[in-house]
Biopython code that builds the backbone (N, CA, C, O; Angstrom):
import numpy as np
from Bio.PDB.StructureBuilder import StructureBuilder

atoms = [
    (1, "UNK", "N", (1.432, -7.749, -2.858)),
    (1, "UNK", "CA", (0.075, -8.046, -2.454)),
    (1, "UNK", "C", (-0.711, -8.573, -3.641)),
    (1, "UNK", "O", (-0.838, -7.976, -4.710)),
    (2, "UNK", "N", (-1.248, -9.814, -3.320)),
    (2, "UNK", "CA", (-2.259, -10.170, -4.363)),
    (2, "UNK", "C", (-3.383, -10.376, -4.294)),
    (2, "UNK", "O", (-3.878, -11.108, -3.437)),
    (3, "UNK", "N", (-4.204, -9.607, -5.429)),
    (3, "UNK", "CA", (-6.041, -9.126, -4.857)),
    (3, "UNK", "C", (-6.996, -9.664, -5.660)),
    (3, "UNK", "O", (-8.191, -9.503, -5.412)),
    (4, "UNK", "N", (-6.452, -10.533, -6.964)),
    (4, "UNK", "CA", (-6.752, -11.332, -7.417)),
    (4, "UNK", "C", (-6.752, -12.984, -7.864)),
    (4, "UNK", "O", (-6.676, -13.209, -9.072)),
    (5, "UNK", "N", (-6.803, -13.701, -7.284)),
    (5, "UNK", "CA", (-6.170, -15.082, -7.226)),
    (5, "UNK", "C", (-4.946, -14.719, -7.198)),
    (5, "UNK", "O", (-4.616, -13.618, -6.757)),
    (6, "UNK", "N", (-3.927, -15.765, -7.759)),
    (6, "UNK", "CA", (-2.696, -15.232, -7.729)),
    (6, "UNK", "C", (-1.609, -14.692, -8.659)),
    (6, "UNK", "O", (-0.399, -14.901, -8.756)),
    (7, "UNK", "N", (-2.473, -13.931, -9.296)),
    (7, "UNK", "CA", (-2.325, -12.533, -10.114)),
    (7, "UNK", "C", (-1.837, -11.292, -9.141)),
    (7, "UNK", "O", (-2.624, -10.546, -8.558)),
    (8, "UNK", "N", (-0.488, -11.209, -9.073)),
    (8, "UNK", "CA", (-0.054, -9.827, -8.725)),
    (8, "UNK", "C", (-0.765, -8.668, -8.848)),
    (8, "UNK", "O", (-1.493, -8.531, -9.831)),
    (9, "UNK", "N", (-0.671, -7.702, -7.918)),
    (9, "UNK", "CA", (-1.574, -6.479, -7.888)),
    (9, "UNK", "C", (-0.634, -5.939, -9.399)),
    (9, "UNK", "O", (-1.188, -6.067, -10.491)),
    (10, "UNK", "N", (0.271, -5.564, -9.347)),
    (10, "UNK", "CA", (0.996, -4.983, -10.066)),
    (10, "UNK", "C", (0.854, -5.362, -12.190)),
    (10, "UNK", "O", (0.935, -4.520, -13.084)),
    (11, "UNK", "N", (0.650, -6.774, -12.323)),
    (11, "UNK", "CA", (0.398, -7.284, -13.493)),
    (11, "UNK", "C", (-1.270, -6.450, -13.446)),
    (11, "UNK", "O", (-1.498, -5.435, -14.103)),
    (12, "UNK", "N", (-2.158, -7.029, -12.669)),
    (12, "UNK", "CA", (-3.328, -6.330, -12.944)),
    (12, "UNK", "C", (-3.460, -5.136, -13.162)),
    (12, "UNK", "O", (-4.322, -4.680, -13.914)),
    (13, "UNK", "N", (-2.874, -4.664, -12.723)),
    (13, "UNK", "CA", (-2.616, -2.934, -13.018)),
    (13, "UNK", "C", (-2.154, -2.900, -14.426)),
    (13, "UNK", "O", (-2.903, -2.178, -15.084)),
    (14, "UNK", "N", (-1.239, -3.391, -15.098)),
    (14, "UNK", "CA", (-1.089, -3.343, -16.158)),
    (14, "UNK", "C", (-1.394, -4.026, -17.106)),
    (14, "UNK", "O", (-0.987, -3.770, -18.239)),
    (15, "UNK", "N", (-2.110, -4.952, -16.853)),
    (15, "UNK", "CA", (-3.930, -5.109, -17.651)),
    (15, "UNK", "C", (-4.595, -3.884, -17.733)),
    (15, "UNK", "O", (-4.925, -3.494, -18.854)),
    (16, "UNK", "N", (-4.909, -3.059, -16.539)),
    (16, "UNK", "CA", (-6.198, -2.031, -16.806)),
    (16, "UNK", "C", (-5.254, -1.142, -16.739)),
    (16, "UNK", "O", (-5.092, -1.223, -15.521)),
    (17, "UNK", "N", (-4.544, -0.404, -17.048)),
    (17, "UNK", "CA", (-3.832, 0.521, -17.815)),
    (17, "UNK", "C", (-3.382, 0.170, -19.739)),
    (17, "UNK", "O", (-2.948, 0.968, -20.570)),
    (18, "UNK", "N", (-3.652, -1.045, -19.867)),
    (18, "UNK", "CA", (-3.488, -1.622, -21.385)),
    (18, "UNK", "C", (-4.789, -1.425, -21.979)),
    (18, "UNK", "O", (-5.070, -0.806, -23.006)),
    (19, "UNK", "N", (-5.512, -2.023, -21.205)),
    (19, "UNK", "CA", (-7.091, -1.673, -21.542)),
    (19, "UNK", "C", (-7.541, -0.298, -21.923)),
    (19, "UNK", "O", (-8.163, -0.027, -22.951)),
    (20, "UNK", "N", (-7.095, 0.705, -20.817)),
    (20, "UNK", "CA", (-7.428, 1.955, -21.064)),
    (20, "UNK", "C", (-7.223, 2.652, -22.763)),
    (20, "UNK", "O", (-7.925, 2.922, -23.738)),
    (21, "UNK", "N", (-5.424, 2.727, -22.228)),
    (21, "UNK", "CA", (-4.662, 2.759, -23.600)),
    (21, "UNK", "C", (-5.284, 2.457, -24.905)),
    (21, "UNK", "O", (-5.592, 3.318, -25.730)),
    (22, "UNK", "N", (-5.512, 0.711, -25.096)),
    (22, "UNK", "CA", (-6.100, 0.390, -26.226)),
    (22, "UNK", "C", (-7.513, 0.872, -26.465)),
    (22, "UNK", "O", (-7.853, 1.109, -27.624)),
    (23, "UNK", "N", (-8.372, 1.037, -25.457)),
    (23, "UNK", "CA", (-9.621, 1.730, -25.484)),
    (23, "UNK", "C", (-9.707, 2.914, -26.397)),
    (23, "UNK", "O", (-10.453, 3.073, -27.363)),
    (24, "UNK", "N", (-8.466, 4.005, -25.725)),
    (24, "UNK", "CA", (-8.358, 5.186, -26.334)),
    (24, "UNK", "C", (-7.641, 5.360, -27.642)),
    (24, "UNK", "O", (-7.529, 6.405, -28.284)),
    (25, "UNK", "N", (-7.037, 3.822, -28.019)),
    (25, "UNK", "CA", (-5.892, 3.782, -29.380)),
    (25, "UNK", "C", (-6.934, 3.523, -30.251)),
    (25, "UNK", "O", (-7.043, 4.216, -31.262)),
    (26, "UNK", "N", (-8.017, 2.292, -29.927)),
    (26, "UNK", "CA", (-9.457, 2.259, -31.394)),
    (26, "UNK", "C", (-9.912, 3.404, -31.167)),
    (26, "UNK", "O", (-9.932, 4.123, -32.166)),
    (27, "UNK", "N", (-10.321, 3.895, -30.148)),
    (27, "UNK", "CA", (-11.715, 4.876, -30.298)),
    (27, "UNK", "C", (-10.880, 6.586, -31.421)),
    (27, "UNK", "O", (-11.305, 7.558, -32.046)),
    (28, "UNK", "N", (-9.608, 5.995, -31.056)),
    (28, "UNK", "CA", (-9.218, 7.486, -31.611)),
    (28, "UNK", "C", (-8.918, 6.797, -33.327)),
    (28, "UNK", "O", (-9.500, 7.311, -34.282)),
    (29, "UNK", "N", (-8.347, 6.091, -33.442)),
    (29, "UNK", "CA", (-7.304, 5.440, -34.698)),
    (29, "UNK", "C", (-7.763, 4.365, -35.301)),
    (29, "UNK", "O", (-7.093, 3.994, -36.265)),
    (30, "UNK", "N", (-9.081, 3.494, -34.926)),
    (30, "UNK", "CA", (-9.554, 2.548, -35.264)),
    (30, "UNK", "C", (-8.599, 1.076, -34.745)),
    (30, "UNK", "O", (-7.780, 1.103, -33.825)),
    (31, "UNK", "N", (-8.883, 0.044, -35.438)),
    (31, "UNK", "CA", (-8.321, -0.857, -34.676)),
    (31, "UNK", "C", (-6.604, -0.550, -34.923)),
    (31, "UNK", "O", (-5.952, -0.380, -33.892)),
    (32, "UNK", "N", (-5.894, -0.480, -36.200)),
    (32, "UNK", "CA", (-4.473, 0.060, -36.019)),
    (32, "UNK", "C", (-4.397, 0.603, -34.828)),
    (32, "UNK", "O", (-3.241, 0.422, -34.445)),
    (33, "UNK", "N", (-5.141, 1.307, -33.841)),
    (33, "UNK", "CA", (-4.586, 2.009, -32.663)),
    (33, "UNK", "C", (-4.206, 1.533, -31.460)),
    (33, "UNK", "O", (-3.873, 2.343, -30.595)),
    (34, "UNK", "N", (-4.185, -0.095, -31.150)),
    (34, "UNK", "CA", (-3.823, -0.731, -30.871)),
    (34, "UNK", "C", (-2.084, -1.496, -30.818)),
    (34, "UNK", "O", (-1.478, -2.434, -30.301)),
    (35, "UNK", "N", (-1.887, -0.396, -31.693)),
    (35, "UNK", "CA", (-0.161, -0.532, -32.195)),
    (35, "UNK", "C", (0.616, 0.414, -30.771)),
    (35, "UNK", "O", (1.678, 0.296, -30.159)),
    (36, "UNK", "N", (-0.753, 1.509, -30.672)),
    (36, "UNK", "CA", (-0.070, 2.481, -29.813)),
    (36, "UNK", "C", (0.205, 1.726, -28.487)),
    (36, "UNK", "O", (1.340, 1.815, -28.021)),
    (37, "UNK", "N", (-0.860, 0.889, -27.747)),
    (37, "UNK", "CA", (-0.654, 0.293, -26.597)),
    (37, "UNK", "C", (1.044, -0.374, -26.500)),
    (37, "UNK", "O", (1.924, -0.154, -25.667)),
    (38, "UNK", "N", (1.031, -1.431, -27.970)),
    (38, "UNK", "CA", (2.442, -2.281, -27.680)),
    (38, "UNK", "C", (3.142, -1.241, -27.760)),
    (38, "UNK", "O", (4.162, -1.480, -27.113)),
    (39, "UNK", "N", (3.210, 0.186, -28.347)),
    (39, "UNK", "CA", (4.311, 0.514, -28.157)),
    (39, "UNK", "C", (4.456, 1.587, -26.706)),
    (39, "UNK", "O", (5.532, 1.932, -26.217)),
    (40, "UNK", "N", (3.616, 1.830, -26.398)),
    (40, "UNK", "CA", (3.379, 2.592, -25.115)),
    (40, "UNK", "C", (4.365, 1.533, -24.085)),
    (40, "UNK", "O", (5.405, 1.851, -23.508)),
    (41, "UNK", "N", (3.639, 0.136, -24.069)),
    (41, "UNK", "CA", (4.305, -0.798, -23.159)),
    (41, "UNK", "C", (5.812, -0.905, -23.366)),
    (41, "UNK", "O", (6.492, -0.711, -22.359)),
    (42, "UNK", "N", (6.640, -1.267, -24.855)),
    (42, "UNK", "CA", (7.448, -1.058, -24.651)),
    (42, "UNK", "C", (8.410, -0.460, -24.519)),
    (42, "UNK", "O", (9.535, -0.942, -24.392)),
    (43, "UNK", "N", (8.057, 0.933, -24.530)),
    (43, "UNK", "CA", (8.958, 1.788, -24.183)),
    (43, "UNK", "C", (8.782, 2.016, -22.896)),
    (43, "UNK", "O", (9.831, 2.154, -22.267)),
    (44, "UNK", "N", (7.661, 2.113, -22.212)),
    (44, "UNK", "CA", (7.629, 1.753, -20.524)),
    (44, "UNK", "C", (8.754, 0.966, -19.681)),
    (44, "UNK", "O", (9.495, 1.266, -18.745)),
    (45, "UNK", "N", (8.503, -0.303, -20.538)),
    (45, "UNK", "CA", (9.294, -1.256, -19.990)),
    (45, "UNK", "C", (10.966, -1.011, -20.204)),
    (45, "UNK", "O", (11.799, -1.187, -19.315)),
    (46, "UNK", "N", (11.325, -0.461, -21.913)),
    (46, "UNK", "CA", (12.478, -0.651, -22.103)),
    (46, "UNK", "C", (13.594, 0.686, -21.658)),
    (46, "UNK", "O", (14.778, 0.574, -21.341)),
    (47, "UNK", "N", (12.637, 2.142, -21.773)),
    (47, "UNK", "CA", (13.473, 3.160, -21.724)),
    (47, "UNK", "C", (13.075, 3.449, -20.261)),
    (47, "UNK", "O", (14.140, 3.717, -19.704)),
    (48, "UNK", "N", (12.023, 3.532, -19.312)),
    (48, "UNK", "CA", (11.641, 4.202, -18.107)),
    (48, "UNK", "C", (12.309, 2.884, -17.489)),
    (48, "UNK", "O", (13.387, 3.236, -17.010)),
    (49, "UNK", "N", (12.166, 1.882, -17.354)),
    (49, "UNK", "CA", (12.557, 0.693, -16.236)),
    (49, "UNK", "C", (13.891, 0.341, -16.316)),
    (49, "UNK", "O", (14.653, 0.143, -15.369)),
    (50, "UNK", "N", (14.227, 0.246, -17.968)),
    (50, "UNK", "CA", (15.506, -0.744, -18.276)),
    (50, "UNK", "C", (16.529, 0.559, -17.999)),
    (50, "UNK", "O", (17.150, 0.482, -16.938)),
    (51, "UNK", "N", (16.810, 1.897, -18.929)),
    (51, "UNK", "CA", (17.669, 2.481, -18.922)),
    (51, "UNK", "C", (17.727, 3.149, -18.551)),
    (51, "UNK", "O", (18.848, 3.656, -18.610)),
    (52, "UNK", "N", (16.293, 4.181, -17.496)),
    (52, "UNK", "CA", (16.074, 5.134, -16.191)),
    (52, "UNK", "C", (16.251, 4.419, -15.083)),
    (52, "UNK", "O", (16.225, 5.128, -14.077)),
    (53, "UNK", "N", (16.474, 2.932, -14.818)),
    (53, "UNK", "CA", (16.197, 2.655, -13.434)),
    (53, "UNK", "C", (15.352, 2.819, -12.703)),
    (53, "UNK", "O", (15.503, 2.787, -11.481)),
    (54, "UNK", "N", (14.089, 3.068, -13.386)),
    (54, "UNK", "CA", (13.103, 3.679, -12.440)),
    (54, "UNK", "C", (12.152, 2.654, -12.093)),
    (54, "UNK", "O", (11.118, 2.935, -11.486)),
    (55, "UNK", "N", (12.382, 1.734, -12.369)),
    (55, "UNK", "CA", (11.645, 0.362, -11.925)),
    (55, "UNK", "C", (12.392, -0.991, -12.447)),
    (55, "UNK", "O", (13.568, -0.985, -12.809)),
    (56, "UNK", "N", (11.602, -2.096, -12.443)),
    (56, "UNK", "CA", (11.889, -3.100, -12.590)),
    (56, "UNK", "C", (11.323, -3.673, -14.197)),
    (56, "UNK", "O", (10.182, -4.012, -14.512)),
    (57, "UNK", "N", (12.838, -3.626, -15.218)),
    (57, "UNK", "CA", (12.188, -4.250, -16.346)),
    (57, "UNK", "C", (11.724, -5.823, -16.094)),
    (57, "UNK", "O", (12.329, -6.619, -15.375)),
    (58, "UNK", "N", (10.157, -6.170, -17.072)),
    (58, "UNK", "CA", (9.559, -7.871, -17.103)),
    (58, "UNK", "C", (8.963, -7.650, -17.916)),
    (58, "UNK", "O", (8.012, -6.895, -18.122)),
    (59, "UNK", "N", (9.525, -8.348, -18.480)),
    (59, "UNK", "CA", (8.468, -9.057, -20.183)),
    (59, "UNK", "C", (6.993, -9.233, -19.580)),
    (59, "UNK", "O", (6.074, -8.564, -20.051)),
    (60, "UNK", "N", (6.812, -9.975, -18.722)),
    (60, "UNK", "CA", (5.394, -10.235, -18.238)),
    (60, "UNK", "C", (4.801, -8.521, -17.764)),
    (60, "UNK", "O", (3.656, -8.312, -18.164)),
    (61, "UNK", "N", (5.166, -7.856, -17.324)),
    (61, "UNK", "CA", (5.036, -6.629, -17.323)),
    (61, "UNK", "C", (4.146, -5.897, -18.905)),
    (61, "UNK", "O", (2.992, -5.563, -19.172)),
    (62, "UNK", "N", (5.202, -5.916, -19.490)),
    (62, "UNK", "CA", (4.731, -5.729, -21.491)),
    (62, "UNK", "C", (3.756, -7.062, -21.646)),
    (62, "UNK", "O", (3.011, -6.611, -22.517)),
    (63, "UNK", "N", (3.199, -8.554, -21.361)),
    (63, "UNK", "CA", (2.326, -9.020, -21.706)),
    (63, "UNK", "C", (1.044, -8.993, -21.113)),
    (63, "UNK", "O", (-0.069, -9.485, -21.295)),
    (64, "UNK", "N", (1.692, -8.142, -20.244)),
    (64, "UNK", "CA", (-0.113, -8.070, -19.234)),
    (64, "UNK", "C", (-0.133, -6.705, -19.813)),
    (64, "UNK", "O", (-0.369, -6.114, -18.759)),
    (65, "UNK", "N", (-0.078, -5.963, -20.512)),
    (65, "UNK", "CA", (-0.317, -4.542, -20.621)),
    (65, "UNK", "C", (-0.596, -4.987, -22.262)),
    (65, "UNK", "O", (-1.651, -4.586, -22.756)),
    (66, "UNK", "N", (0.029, -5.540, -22.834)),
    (66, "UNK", "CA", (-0.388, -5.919, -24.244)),
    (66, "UNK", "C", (-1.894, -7.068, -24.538)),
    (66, "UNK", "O", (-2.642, -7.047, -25.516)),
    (67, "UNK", "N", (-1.954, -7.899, -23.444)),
    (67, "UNK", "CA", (-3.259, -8.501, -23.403)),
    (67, "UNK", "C", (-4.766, -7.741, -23.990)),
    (67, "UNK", "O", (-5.600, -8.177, -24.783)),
    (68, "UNK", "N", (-4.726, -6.832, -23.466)),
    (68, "UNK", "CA", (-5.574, -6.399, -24.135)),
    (68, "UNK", "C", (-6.413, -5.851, -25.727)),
    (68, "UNK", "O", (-7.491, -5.564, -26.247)),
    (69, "UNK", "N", (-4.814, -6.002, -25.953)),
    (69, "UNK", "CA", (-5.152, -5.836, -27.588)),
    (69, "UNK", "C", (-5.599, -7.123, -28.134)),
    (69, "UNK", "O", (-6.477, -7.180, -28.996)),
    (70, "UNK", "N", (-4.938, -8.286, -27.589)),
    (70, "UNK", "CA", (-5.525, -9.495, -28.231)),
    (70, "UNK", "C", (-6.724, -9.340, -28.058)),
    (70, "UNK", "O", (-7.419, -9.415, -29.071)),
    (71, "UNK", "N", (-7.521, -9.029, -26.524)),
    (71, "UNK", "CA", (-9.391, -8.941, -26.870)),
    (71, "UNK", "C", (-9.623, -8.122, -27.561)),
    (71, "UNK", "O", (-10.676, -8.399, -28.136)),
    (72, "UNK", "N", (-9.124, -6.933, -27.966)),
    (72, "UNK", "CA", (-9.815, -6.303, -28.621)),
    (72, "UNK", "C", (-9.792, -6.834, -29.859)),
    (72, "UNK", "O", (-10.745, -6.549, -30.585)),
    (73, "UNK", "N", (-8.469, -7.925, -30.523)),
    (73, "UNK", "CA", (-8.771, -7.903, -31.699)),
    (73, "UNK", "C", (-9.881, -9.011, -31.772)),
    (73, "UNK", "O", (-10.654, -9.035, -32.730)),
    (74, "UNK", "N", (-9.951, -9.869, -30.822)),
    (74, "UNK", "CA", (-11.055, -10.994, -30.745)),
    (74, "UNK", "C", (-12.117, -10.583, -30.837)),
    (74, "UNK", "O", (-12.764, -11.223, -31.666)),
    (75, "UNK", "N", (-12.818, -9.556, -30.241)),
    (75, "UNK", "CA", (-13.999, -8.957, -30.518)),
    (75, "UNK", "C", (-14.139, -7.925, -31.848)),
    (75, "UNK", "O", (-15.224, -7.608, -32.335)),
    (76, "UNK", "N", (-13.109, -7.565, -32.233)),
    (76, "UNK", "CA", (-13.089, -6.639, -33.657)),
    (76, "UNK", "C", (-13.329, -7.972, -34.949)),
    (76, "UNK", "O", (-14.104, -8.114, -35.895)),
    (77, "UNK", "N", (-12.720, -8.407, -34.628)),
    (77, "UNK", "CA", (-12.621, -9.650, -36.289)),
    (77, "UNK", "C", (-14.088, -10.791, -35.685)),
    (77, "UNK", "O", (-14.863, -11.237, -36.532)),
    (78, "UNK", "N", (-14.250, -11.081, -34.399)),
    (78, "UNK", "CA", (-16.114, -11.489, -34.249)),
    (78, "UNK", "C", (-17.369, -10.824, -34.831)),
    (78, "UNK", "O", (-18.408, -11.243, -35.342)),
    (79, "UNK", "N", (-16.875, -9.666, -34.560)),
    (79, "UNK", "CA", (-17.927, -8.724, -35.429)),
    (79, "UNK", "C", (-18.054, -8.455, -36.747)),
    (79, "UNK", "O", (-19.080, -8.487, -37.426)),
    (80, "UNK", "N", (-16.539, -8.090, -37.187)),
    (80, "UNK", "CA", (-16.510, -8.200, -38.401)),
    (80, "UNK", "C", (-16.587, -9.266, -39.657)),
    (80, "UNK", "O", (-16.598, -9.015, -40.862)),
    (81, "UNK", "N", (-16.647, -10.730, -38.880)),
    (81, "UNK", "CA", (-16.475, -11.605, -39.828)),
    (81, "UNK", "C", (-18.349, -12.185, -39.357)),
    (81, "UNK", "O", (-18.498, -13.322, -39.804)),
    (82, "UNK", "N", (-18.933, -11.959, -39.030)),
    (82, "UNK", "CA", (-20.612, -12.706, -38.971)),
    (82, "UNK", "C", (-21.506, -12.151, -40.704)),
    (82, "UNK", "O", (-22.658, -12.511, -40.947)),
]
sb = StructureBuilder()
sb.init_structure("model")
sb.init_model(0)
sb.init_chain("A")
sb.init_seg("    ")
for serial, (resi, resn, name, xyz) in enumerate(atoms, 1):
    if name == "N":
        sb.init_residue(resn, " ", resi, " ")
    sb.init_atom(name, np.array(xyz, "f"), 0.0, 1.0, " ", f" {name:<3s}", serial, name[0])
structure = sb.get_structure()
């Protein structure tokens, strides 16, 4: 089902589960905490999907869940460089 143009429900979801993540990786760790998201994603992707079977491993999976760190760093280095 797709509820956003034609952006999979499922990628969007892991946009705003990346978001969250990275939300809670600066607010706790500063911007380094953002390391935690990529690695949250790929072990999602590589040990729960790839070698539990418990879903379907996709790289696009890990880049919609990692997206979010790129805004955050876009808005961290905007601020910091004015």
């Amino acid at each position: 089902m797709k509820i956003f143009g034609n952006i999979p429900q499922d990628k969007l979801l892991h946009f705003f589960y990346g978001t969250i993540i990275s939300f809670i990786g600066v607010l706790i760790f500063g911007i380094k905490g953002l390391w935690i998201t990529v690695l949250i994603a790929a072990v999602k992707e590589l040990i729960y999907d790839k070698l539990m079977n418990k879903g379907n491993c996709d790289i696009l999976d890990f880049i919609f869940t990692c997206i979010p760190c790129v805004l955050f760093l876009i808005i961290y280095y905007d601020i910091h460089t004015r």
